[in-house]
C-alpha positions in Angstrom: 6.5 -27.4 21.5 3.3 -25.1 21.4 0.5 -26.5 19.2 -0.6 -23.6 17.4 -1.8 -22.3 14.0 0.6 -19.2 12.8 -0.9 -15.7 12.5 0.6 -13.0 10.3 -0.6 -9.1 10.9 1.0 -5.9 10.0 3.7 -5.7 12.9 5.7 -2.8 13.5 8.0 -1.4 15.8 11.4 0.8 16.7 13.9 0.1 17.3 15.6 2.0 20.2 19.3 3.7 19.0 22.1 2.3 20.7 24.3 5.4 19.9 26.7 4.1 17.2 27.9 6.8 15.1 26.9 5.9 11.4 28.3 7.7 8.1 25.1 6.6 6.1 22.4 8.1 6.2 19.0 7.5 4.6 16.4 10.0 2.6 12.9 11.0 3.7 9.9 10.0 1.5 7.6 7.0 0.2 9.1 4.2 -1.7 8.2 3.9 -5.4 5.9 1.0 -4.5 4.2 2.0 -2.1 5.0 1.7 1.8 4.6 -1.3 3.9 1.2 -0.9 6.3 2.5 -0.8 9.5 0.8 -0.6 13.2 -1.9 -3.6 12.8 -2.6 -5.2 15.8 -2.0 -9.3 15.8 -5.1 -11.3 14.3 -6.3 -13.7 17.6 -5.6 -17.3 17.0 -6.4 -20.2 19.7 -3.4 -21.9 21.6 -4.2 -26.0 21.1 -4.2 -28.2 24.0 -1.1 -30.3 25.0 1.1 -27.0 24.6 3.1 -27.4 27.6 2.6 -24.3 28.5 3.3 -22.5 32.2 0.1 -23.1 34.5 0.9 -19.6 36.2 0.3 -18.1 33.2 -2.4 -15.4 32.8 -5.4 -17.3 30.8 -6.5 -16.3 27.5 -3.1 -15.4 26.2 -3.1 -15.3 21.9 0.4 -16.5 21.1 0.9 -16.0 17.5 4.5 -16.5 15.7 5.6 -15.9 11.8 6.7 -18.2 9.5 4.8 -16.9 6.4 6.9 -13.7 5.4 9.6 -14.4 2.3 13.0 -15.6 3.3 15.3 -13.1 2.2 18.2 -14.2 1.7 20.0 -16.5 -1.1 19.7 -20.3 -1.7 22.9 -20.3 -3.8 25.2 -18.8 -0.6 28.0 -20.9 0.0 29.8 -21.0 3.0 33.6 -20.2 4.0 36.5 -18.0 3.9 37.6 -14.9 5.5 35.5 -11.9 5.2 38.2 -9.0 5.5 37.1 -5.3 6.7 38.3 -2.8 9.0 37.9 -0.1 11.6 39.6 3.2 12.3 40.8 2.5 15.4 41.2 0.0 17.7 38.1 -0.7 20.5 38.6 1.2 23.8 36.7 -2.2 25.5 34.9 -5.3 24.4 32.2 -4.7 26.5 28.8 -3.9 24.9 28.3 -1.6 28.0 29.5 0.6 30.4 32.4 3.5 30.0 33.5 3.4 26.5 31.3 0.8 24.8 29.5 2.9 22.6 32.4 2.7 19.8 32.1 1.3 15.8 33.3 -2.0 17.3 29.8 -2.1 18.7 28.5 -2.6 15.7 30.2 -5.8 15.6 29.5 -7.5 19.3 25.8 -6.1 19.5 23.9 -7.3 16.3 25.5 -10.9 17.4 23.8 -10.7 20.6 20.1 -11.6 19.1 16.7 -10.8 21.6 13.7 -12.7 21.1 12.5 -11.4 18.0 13.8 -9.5 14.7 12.5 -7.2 12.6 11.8 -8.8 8.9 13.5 -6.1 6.5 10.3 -6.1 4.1 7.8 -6.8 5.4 8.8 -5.0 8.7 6.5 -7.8 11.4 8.4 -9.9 14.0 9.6 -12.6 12.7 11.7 -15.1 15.7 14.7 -14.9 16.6 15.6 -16.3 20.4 11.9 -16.7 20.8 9.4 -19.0 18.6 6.0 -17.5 19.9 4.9 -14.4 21.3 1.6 -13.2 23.2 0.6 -9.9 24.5 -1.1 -9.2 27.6 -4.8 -7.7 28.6 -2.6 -4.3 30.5 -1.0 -3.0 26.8 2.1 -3.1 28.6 3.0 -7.1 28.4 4.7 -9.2 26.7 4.8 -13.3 27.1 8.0 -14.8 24.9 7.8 -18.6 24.6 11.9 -19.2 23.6 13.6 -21.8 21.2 14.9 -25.1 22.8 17.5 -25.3 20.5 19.0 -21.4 21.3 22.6 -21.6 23.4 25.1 -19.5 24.5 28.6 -19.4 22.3 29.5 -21.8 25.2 27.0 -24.5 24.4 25.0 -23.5 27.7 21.3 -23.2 26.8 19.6 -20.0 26.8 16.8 -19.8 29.4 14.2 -17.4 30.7 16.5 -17.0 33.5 19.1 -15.1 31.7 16.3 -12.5 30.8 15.5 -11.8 34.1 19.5 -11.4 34.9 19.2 -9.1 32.1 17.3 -6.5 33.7 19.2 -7.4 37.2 22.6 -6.8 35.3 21.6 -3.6 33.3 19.9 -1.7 36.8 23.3 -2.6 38.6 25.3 0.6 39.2 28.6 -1.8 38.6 28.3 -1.7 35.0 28.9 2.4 35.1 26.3 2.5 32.3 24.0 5.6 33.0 21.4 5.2 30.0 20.5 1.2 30.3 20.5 1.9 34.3 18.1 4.2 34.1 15.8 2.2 30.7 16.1 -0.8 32.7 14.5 0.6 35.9 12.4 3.2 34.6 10.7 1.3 31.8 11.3 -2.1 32.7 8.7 -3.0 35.7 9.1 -6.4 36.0 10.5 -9.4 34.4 9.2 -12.9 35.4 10.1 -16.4 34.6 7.4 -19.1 34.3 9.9 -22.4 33.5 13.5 -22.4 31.7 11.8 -21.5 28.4 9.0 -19.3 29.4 9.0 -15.6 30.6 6.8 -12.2 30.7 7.9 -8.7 30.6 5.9 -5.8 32.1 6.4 -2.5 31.0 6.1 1.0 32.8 3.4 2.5 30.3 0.9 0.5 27.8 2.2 0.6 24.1 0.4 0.5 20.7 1.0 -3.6 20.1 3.5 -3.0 17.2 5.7 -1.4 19.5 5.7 -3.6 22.2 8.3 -5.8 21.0 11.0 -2.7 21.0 10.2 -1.1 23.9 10.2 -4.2 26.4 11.7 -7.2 24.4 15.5 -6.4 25.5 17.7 -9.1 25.2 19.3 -11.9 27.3 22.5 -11.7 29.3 24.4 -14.6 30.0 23.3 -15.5 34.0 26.2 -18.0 33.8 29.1 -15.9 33.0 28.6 -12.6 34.4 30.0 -12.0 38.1 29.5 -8.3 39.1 31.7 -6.8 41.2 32.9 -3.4 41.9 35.6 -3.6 39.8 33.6 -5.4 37.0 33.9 -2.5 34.3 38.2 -3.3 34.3 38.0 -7.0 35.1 35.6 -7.3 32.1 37.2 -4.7 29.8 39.1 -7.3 27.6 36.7 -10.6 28.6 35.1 -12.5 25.6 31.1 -12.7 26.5 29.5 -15.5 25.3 27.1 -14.6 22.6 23.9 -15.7 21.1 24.9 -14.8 17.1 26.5 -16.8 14.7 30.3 -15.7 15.9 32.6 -15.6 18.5 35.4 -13.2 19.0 38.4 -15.4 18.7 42.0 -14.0 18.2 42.3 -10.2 19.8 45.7 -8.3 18.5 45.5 -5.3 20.5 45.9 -2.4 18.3 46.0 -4.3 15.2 43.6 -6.6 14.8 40.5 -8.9 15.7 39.1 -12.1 14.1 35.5 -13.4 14.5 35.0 -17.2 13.9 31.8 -18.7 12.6 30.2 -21.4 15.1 30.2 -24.5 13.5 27.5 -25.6 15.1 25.2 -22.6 15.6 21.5 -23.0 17.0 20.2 -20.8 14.4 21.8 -22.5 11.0 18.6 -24.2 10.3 16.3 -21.5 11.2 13.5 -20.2 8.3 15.1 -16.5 8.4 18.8 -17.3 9.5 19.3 -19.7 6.9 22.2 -19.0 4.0 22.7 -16.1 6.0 26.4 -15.4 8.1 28.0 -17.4 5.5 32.0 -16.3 6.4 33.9 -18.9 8.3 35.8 -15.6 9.6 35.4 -12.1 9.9 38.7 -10.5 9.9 38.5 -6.4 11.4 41.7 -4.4 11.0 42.8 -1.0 12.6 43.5 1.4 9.5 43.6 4.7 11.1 43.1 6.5 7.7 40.4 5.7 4.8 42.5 6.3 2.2 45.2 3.9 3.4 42.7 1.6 3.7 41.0 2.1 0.4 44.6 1.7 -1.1 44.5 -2.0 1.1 41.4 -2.4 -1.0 42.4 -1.9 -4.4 45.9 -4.3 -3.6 43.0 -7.1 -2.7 44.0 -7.0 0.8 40.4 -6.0 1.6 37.2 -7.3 0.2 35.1 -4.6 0.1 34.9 -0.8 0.8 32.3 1.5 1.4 32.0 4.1 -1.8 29.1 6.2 -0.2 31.3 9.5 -0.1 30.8 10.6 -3.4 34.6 11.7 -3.8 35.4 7.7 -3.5 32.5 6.4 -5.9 33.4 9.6 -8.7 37.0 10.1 -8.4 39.0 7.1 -6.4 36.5 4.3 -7.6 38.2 4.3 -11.0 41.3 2.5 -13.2 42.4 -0.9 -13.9 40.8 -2.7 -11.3 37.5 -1.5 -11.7 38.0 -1.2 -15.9 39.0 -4.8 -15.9 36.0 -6.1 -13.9 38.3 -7.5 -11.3 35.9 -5.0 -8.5 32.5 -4.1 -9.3 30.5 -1.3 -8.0 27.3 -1.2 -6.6 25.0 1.3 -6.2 21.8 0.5 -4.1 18.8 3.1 -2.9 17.1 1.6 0.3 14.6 3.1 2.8 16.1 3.8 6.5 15.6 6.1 9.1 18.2 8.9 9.5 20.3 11.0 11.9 23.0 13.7 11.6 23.9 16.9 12.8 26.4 19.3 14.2 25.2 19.3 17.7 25.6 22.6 19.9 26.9 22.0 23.8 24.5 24.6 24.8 26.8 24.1 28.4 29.2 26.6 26.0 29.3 30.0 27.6 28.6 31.3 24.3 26.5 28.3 22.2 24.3 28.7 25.7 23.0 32.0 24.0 20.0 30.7 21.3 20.7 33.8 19.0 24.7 32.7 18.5 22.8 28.8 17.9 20.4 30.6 15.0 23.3 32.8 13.8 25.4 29.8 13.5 23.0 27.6 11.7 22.2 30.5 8.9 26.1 30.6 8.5 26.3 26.9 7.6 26.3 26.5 3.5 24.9 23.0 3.3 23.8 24.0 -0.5 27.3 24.6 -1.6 28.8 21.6 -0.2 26.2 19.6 -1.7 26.9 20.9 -5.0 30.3 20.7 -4.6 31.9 18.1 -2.6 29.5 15.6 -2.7 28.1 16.1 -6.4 24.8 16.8 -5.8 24.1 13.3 -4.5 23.6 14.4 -0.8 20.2 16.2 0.5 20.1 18.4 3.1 18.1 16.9 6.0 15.4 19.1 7.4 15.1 18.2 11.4 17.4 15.7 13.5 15.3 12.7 12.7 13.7 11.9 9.7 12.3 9.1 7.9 10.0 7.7 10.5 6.6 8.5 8.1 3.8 9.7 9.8 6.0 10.7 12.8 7.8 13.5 10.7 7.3 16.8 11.5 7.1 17.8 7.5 6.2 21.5 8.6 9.9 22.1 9.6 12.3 23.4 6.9 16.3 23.5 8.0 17.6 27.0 8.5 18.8 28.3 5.7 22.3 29.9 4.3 21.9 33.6 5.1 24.4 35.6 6.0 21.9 38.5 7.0 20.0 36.7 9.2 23.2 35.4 11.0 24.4 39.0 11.0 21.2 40.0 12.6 21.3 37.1 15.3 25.0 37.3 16.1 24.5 41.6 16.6 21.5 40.9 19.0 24.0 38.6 21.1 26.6 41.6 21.3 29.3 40.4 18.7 28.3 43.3 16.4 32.0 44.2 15.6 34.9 42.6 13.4 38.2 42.3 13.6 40.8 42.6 11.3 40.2 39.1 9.9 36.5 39.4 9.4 35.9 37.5 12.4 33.1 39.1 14.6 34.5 39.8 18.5 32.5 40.8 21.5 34.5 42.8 24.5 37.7 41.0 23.2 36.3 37.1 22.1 36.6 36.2 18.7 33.3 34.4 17.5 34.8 31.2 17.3 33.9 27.3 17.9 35.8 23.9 17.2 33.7 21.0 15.5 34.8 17.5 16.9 34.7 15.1 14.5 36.3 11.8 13.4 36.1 10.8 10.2 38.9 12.4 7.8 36.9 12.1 5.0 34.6 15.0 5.8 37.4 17.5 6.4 36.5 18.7 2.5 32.8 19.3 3.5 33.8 21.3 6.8 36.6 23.1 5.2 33.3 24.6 2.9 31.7 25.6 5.4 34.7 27.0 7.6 35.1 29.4 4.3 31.6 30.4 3.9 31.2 30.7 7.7 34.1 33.7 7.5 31.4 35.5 5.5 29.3 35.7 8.4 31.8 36.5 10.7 32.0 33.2 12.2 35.6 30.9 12.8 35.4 27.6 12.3 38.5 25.6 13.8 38.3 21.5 12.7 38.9 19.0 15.9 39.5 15.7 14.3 40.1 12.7 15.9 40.2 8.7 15.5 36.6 7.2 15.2 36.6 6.7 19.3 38.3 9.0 20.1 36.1 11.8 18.7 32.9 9.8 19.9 34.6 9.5 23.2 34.8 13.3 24.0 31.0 13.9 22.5 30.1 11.5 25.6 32.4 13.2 27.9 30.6 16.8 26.9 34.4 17.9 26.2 33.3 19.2 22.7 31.9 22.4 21.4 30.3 21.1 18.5 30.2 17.5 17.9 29.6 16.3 14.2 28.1 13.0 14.2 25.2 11.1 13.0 23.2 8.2 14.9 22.2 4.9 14.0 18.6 5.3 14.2 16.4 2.5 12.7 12.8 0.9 13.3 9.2 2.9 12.6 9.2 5.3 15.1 12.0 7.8 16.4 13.9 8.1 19.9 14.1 11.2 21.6 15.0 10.4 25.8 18.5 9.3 25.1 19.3 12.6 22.8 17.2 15.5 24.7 16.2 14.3 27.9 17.5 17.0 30.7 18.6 13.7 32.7 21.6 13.4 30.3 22.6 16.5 30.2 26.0 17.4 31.3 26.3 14.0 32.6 29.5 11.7 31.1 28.6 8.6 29.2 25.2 9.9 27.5 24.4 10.9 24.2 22.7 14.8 24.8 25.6 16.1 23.4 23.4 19.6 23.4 23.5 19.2 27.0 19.9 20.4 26.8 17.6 20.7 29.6 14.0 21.7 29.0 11.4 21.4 31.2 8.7 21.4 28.4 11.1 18.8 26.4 10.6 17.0 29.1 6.9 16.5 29.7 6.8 16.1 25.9 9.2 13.1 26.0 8.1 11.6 28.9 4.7 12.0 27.5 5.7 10.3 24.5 7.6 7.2 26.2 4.1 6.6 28.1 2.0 7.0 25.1 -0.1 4.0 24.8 -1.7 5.4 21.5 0.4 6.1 17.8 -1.8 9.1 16.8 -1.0 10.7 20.1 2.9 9.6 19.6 3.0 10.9 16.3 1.6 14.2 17.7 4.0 14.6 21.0 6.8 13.4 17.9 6.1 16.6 15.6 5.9 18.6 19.1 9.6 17.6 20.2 11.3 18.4 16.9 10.1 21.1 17.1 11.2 21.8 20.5 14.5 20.9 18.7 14.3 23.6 15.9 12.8 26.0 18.0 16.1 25.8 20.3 18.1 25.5 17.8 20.4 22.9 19.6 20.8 20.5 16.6 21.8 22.1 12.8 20.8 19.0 10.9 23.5 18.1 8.2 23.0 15.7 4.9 21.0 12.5 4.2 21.6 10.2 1.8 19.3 8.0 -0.3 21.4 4.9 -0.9 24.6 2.6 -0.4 27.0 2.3 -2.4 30.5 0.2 -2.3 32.8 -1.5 -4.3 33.9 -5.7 -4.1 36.1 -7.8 -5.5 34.4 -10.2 -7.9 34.6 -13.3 -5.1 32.3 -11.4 -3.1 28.9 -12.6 -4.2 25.3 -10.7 -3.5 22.0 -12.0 -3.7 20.0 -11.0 -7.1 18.6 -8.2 -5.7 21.7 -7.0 -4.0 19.7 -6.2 -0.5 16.7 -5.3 0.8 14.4 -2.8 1.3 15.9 -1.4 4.7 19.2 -2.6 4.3 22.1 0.1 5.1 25.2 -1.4 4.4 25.1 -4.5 1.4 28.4 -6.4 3.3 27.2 -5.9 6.5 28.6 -9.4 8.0 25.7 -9.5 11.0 22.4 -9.7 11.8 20.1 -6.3 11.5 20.9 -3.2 9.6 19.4 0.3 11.1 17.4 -2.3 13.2 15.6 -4.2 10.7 16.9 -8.1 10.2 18.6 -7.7 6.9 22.0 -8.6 7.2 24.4 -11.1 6.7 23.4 -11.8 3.2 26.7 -12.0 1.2 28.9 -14.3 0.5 32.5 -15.6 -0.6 33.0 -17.7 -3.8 36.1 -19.5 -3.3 36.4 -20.5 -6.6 36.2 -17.2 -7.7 38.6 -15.6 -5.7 40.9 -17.8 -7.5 39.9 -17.1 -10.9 40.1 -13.5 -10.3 43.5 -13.6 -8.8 45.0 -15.5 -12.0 43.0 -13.4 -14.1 45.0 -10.2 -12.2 48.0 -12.2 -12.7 47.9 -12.7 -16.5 46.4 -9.3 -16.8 42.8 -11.3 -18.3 40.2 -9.1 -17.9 36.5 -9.5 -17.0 33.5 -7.7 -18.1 33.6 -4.2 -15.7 30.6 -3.6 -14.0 28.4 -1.0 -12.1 25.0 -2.4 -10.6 22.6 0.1 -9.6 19.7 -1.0 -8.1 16.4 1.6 -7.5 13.2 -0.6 -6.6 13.1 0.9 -3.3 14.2 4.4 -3.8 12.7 7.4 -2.0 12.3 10.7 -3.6 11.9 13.9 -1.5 8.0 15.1 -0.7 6.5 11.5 -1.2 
């Protein structure tokens, strides 16, 4: 074990996005009680002798850990029973990369692979995770991870410094067909090394501010043992079951119908200061229900424990009657502070969306103001660039184009489709003004059917592409779409750009430019931000590629949303304060939530399970109840 005293500072960092589509999105502002300081360096502390540490490594080397933060979760979890959810369709693969990874099962299998560190969820500094101790190197681009004994695979093998430098061999390897980590891996990854079995460094390509070293270059492990990579590796593995360094295990796979999760019952982490009373399910059960409102009516039979009531037609209109008047499911209602990102996102490889006037017509022919009135109740926002919520790195000069059909007029006549047809519908030498929007959630036909009316005002025909979850996502990384709408799961302190608006994505398969855009000034800008050792000169070359974004037009941001809601049967059991500060989903089953370590908190009260279902039974009510909780909400300007 290293001899050392602990050292708490300020520690921040991003996360980088790995592309899961997310339907929740979170507001722009300053919380209530202040924000967190963020971007303090490490206060030095002296390594004692005896440590056992490495001879070859670099001297003078602070290593610093953090036990001192609050726990967060609840001393009164139990453990046990089957947690019982669902997707919209079935996973393509259940491989966390390559062709067709990138799906909402991801968000099962990836936050149950753990790195080296976490993100705590309040106070937002490391906290460990695989590793115990950290130390940054003299260059500003390394990192030194001293790991846990105790961690092991899902197999029992042990998890050692030599599956880190796998890592980076396995993600370069052209055999995984996986574009974006082949390219992070060998563009920002330099070097990995190992020192002994629980001892390794990182070097990165540029130096980093010290809060964000830990996103940038501390990746995770892959399992050295396990992995054989052959040409054909992206079939052969399609269906394997990778062992894991979470709490679960995939277990029982019913294609098409079904996949179970099982709790280790002997899990490295149990004991752990920030694991503990945390992952309490024995099982996670994950049905295919193609269409939310079959599933919601699986909810309210008490064949599903919980369901997501952030769509405001669920929590006002469907969210109502016996069950909830009878207390047997209570609603909750909880304002949090993430990161967000949504948008309808223009193929600019479109003959016609390649033309920035028909982009800036469009976007003054979207009615974001009506829909929020309407459909959603006034409880949406409209979201003013493509990523907000990162605080100093917002660009708060921007302002979202607004509904005006004049303007769009104007913009669509200087592009040559300055005549109508007999149906309104503005034409140019013979082709209609027209474009489909690829989507895949059913529940936001309602919001584009508003806008597919008001657009017809402006000349402009909407037609609505929807698809199954993975399906839909599927075609917006095959560049197949006109218009994809989607949002990103963005999370951390500091937003991503490369992935989404580097030129090196565009019109390539598999990536997430879904504008296809290729800049040469976006560019230098990005690059110029990935390399930035400083944060006042990120936050800078940040404001400067929004507004590269606005100014192209490429990206109409959509809503934002300043909370979580959903609705669980009384046996599901929250901590007293429901969630934390950056928590995006209260019954998320897993580890981090928009990339901060603040999942996994609930938990299943046998007991209570069966008191509620005789209570149903004899028709006994409870006491209904709604639980709103604001300490942490966000209000618009600060």
């Amino acid at each position: 074990m290293i001899a050392v005293r602990f050292a708490v500072a300020g520690l921040a960092f991003a996360i980088a996005g790995c592309g899961v589509e997310s339907d929740v999105y979170k507001e722009l502002g300053e919380p209530v009680e202040g924000p967190v300081e963020v971007g303090v360096e490490l206060s030095p502390i002296e390594v004692q002798e005896g440590d056992g540490l490495p001879d070859e490594l670099p001297p003078g080397l602070v290593w610093v850990t953090n036990e001192e933060d609050p726990v967060f979760a609840s001393a009164s979890a139990k453990r046990g029973g089957t947690f019982r959810t669902y997707i919209d369709g079935f996973p393509l693969t259940l491989r966390r990369v390559g062709p067709d990874s990138n799906g909402s099962f991801a968000g099962y299998l990836r936050p149950n692979h753990f790195g080296p560190v976490a993100l705590h969820p309040g106070t937002r500094r490391a906290i460990p995770a695989l590793a115990t101790h950290w130390a940054f190197g003299d260059d500003g681009r390394s990192i030194y991870y001293r790991l846990n004994p105790e961690a092991r695979w899902s197999d029992g093998v042990p998890v050692t410094a030599g599956d880190f430098v796998f890592a980076v061999q396995f993600m370069r390897s052209a055999e995984i067909v996986a574009p974006w980590y082949n390219e992070y891996y060998t563009e920002r990854i330099r070097d990995v090394k190992r020192y002994d079995d629980l001892t390794y460094g990182v070097q990165g390509a540029n130096p980093k501010p010290g809060a964000e070293m830990h996103a940038t270059y501390g990746f995770g492990p892959v399992a050295r043992h396990f992995h054989v990579l052959t040409d054909d590796w992206v079939a052969e593995a399609n269906w394997e079951i990778e062992p894991n360094t979470g709490p679960y295990q995939v277990g029982e796979v019913r294609k098409g119908k079904y996949i179970v999760m099982e709790r280790k019952d002997d899990w490295w982490g149990d004991e752990s200061k920030y694991f503990k009373h945390r992952f309490n399910p024995d099982r996670i059960r994950v049905r295919v229900i193609r269409d939310p409102n079959v599933a919601f009516q699986h909810f309210l039979k008490g064949e599903l424990d919980t369901f997501g009531l952030v769509l405001p037609q669920y929590w006002h209109d469907k969210a109502t009657g016996e069950e909830f008047d009878k207390g047997y499911i209570r609603k909750y209602w909880f304002y949090s502070e993430l990161p967000e990102s949504a948008g309808m996102y223009l193929n600019t490889a479109d003959p016609v969306l390649g033309d920035e006037r028909v982009r800036f017509g469009l976007a003054h022919a979207m009615n974001f103001d009506r829909v929020i009135a309407t459909v959603l109740r006034g409880d949406y926002e409209r979201l003013p660039t493509v990523q907000a919520g990162f605080g100093d790195y917002d660009n708060l000069d921007i302002q979202p184009r607004e509904f005006d059909i004049d303007k769009a007029g104007a913009y669509f006549d200087a592009a040559g489709f300055d005549s109508r047809g007999g149906d309104g519908i503005r034409v140019k030498e013979g082709q209609r003004l027209t474009f489909k929007i690829t989507y895949g959630n059913p529940l936001h036909t309602e919001r584009l059917v508003v806008l597919q009316e008001e657009a017809k005002k402006a000349g402009v025909e909407l037609s609505l592409d929807l698809l199954d979850g993975p399906g839909s996502f599927k075609k917006m990384r095959e560049k197949k779409h006109q218009v994809a709408w989607t949002g990103w799961g963005v999370g951390g302190l500091a937003p991503t750009f490369w992935s989404f608006f580097h030129s090196s994505g565009a019109n390539v398969p598999q990536r997430n430019n879904f504008a296809n855009f290729a800049s040469p000034r976006m560019d230098a800008l990005i690059d110029a931000y990935r390399a930035s050792a400083t944060k006042n000169e990120r936050v800078e070359l940040a404001r400067a590629i929004e507004q590269v974004v606005y100014d192209a037009g490429i990206v109409i941001p959509t809503f934002r949303v300043p909370y979580t809601r959903a609705g669980a049967w009384r046996w599901i059991k929250l901590p007293e304060g429901l969630a934390t500060r950056t928590s995006g989903s209260l019954f998320s089953p897993f580890a981090s939530s928009g990339g901060f370590s603040g999942g996994g908190l609930f938990w299943i009260d046998i007991e209570a399970k069966r008191e509620t279902r005789d209570a149903k039974e004899r028709n006994r009510p409870f006491e209904p109840a709604t639980i709103v909780n604001t300490d942490y909400r966000v209000r618009s300007g600060g």
